[in-house]
C-alpha positions in Angstrom: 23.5 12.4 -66.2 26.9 10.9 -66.4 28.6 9.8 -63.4 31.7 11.4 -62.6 35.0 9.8 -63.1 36.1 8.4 -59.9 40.1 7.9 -59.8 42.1 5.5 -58.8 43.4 5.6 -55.5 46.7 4.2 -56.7 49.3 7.1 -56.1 50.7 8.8 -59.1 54.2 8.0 -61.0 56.6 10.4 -60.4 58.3 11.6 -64.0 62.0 10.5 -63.8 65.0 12.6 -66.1 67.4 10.9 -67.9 69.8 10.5 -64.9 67.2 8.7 -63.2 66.3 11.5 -60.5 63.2 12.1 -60.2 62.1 16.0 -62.3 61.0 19.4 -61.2 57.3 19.8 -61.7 56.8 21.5 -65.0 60.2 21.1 -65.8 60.3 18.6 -68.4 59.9 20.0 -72.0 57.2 18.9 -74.2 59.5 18.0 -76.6 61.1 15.4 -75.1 60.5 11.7 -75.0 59.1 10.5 -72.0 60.8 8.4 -69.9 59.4 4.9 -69.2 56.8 4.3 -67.1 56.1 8.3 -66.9 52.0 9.5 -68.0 51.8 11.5 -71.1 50.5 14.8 -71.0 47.0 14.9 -72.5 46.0 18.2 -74.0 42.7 19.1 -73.1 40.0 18.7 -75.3 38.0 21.7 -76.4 34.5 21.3 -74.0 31.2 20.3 -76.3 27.9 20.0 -75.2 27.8 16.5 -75.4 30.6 16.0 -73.3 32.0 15.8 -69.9 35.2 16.8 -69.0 36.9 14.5 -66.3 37.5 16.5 -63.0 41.3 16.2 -61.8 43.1 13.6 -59.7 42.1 14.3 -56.3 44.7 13.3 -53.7 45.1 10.5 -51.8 44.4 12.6 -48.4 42.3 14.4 -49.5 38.1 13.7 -48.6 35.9 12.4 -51.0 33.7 15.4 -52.4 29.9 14.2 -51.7 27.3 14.9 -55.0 25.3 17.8 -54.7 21.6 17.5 -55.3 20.5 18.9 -58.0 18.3 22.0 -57.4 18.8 21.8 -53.9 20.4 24.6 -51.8 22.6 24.1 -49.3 20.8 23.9 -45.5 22.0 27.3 -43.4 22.7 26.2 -40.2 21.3 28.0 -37.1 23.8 30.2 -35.6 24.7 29.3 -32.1 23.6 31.7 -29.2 26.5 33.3 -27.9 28.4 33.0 -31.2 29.7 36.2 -33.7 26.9 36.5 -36.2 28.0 38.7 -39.4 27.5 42.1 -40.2 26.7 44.3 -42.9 30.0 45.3 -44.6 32.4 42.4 -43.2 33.5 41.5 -39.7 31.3 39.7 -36.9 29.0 41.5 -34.4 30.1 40.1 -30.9 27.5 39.0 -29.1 26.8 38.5 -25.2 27.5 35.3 -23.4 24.1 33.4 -22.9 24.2 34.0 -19.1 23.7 37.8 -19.6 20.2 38.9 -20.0 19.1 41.8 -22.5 16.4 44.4 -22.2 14.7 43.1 -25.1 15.3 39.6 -24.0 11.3 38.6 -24.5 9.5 38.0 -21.0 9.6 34.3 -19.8 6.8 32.3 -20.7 6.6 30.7 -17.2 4.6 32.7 -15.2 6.9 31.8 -12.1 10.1 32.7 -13.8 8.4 36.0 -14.7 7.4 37.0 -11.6 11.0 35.9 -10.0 12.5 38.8 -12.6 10.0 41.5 -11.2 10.8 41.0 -7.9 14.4 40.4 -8.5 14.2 44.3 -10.3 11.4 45.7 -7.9 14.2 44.3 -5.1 16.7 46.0 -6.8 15.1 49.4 -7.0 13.9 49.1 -3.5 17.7 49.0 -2.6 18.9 52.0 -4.8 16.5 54.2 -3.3 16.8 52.8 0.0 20.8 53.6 -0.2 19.8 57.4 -1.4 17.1 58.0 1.4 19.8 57.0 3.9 22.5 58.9 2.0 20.2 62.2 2.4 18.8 61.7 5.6 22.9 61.1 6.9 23.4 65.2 5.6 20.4 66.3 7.1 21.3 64.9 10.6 24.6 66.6 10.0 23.3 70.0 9.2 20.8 69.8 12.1 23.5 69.0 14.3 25.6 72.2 12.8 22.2 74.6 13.3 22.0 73.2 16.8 25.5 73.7 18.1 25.0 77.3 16.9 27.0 77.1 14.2 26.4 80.3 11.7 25.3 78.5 8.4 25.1 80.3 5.1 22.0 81.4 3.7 21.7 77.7 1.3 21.8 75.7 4.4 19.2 78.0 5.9 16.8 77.3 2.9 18.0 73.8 2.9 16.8 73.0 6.7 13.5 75.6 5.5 13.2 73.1 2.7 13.4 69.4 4.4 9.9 70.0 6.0 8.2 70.7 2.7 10.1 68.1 0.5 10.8 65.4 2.9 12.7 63.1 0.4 14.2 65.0 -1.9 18.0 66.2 -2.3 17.7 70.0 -1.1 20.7 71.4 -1.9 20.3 71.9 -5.6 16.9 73.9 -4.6 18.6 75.6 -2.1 21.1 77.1 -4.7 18.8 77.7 -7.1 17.0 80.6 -4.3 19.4 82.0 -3.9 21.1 82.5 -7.4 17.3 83.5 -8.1 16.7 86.4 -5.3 20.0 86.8 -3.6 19.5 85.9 0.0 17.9 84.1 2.4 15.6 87.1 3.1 15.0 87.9 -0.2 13.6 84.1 -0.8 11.8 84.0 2.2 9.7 87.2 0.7 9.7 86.3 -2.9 5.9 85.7 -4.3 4.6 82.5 -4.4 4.3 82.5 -8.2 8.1 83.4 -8.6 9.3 80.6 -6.0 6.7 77.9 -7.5 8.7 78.6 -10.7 11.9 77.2 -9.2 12.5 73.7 -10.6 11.2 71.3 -7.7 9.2 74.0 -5.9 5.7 73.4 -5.3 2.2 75.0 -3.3 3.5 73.4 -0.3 7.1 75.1 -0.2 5.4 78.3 -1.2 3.2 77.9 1.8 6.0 77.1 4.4 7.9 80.2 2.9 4.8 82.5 3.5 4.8 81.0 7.2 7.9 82.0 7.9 7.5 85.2 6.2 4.5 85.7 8.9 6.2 84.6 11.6 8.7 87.2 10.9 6.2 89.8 10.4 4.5 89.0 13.6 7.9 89.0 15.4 8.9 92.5 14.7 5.3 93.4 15.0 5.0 92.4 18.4 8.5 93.8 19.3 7.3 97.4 17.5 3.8 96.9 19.7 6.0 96.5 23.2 7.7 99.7 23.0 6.3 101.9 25.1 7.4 105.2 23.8 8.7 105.3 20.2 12.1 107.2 20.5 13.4 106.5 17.1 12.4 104.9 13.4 15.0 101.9 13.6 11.7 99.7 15.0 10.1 100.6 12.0 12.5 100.4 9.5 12.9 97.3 10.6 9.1 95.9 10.5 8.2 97.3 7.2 11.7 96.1 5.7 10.4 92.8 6.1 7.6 93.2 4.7 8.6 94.8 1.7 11.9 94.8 0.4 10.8 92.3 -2.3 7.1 93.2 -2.9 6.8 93.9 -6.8 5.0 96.4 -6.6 4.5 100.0 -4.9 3.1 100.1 -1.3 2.0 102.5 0.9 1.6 102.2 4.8 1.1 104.5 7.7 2.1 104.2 11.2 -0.3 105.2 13.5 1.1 106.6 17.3 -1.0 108.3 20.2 0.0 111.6 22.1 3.1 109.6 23.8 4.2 108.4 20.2 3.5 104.5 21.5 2.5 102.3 19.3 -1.5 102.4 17.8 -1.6 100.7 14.7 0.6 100.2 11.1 -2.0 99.7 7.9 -1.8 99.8 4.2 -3.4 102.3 2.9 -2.5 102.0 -1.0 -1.2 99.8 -3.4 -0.2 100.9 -6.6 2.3 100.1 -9.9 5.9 99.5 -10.2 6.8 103.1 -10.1 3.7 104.9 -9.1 1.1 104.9 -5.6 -1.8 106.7 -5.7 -2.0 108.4 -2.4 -4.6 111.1 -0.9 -4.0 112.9 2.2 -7.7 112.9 3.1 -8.0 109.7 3.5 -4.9 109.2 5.7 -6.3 111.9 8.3 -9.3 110.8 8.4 -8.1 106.7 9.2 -5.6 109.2 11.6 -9.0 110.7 13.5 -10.7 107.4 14.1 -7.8 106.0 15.7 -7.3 108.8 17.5 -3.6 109.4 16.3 -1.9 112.8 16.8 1.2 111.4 15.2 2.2 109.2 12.0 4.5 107.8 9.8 4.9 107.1 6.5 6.2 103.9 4.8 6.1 103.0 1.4 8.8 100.4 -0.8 10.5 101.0 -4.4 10.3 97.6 -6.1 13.5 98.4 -7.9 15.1 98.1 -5.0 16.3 101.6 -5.0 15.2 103.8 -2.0 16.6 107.4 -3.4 13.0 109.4 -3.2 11.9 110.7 -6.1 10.6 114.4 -6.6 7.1 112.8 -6.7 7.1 111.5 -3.4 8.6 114.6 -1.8 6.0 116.5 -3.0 3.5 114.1 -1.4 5.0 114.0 2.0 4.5 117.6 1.9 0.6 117.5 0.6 0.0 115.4 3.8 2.2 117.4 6.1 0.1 120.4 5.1 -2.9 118.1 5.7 -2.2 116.7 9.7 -1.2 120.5 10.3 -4.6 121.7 9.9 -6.0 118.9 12.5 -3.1 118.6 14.4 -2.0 115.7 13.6 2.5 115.5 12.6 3.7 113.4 10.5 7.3 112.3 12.3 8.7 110.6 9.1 8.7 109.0 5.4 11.0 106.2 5.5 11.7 104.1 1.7 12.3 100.3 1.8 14.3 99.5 -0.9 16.0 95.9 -1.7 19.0 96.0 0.8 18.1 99.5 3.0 15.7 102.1 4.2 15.9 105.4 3.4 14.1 108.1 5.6 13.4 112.0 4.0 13.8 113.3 7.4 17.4 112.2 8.0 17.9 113.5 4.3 16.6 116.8 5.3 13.6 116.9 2.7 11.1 117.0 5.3 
């Protein structure tokens, strides 16, 4: 292989016109002389396989070019972190300073640098939640306080305070909503079935179990105030027992209220449970429950789990069966109230009975 022509370093001549100035580049015509001391144009020379063709004047400022090896590619240098790398299509990808770590930043090999980062995140999320915890415990202070002074809450806030026993360290208020766009009230949660409150988002056995507490505790309540009277005088104690009991059962129920010769209080029991729609009663077996307590008086309760407590031609009809029924053994039946979702309906105060 032929080394290349190396040129002088010497600079060029500029071509000077006939007044001596020196010419415009690519001026001069071919067809005139040139002036003295001014380099001929050489015409190049049609390339050949057996020769080279001299590569231009390089200038005088200009670097010398070093020879490439032949066969041998260029080296790629190693891009620098924290430097633009290319992408696909043009442009450069910006990339983070090295300082800033990235989650798929491989582990660090030293075991002591690794164990710095877990604690360093383990520290971190130890704050976060610490920050939250003291963020909910600060409302539930406050809405202790509010319940304390005797300050009427709405039915949320109820469930909310309801709610901090069972789910000690979780935000309430979300839950508390959800009750209540679900069922309506505070009462109407309180007596939901287990199975429909454990379907709540964030509601589990142990909720359902404090709800069914209170629900007893609100049963036993009117129970015992219903048990105190001495001489029942009106239905409102009644209506008011039962209604809590089952203005959101799901399905029919029938109870009886059993009073002695001074209409006081003897005993209130279910005696059948039935469909959505539908209780099978028989009059027979209420007198005869009616003779063992030793009842001359009783009344009848039973729920509409539609929530509507407008009696139904069925159950007039049945009221009647066991009217005819006490009559016989001297036993009156005083009323037929219907708990439905938001009020109690008695047949009596109707006029049906």
């Amino acid at each position: 292989m032929e080394r290349p022509f190396s040129p002088s370093l010497s600079p060029p001549v500029a071509p000077q016109g006939h007044s001596g100035l020196p010419a415009a580049r690519g001026a001069a015509s071919s067809d005139e002389p040139s002036p003295r001391g001014a380099t001929p144009v050489q015409e190049p020379e049609p390339a050949s396989s057996h020769a080279t063709t001299a590569p231009p004047a390089a200038s005088p400022l200009a670097a010398p070019e070093a020879t490439p090896l032949r066969d041998a590619a260029p080296p790629t240098p190693a891009p620098l972190r924290g430097a633009a790398s290319p992408v696909r299509g043009g442009g450069t990808r910006p990339t983070r300073a090295p300082s800033q770590p990235s989650l798929f930043d491989a582990a660090p090999a030293d075991p002591a640098a690794r164990e710095k980062r877990t604690s360093a995140d383990r520290a971190r999320g130890v704050a976060a939640a610490r920050a939250s915890a003291d963020l909910a415990e600060g409302h539930r202070e406050r809405l202790r306080a509010r319940f304390d002074s005797g300050e009427t809450l709405p039915d949320y806030e109820l469930l909310e305070l309801l709610l901090f026993r069972s789910l000690p360290r979780v935000d309430t208020k979300p839950i508390a909503k959800a009750l209540i766009r679900e069922f309506g009230s505070f009462a109407a949660a309180i007596a939901a079935p287990a199975q429909r409150l454990m379907a709540i988002p964030g509601l589990g056995e142990r909720a359902a179990s404090d709800f069914r507490l209170v629900r007893a505790a609100a049963e036993r309540f009117t129970h015992g105030a219903l048990a105190e009277k001495k001489t029942l005088s009106s239905t409102d104690a009644v209506a008011d027992f039962f209604r809590t009991r089952l203005r959101t059962a799901d399905r029919e129920e029938f109870h009886v209220l059993f009073l002695d010769r001074k209409n006081q209080f003897l005993a209130a029991e279910r005696a059948a449970v039935g469909t959505v729609d539908h209780t099978p009663v028989y009059p027979r077996e209420v007198m005869r429950r009616a003779l063992e307590l030793a009842a001359t008086a009783v009344v009848l309760v039973h729920n509409h789990p539609s929530g509507d407590p407008t009696p139904s031609r069925a159950d007039v009809v049945m009221t009647q069966k066991i009217i005819e029924a006490g009559a016989a053994l001297g036993i009156a039946v005083h009323d037929h109230l219907i708990v439905g979702a938001n009020r109690c309906l008695s047949l009596r105060a109707e006029g049906l009975i």
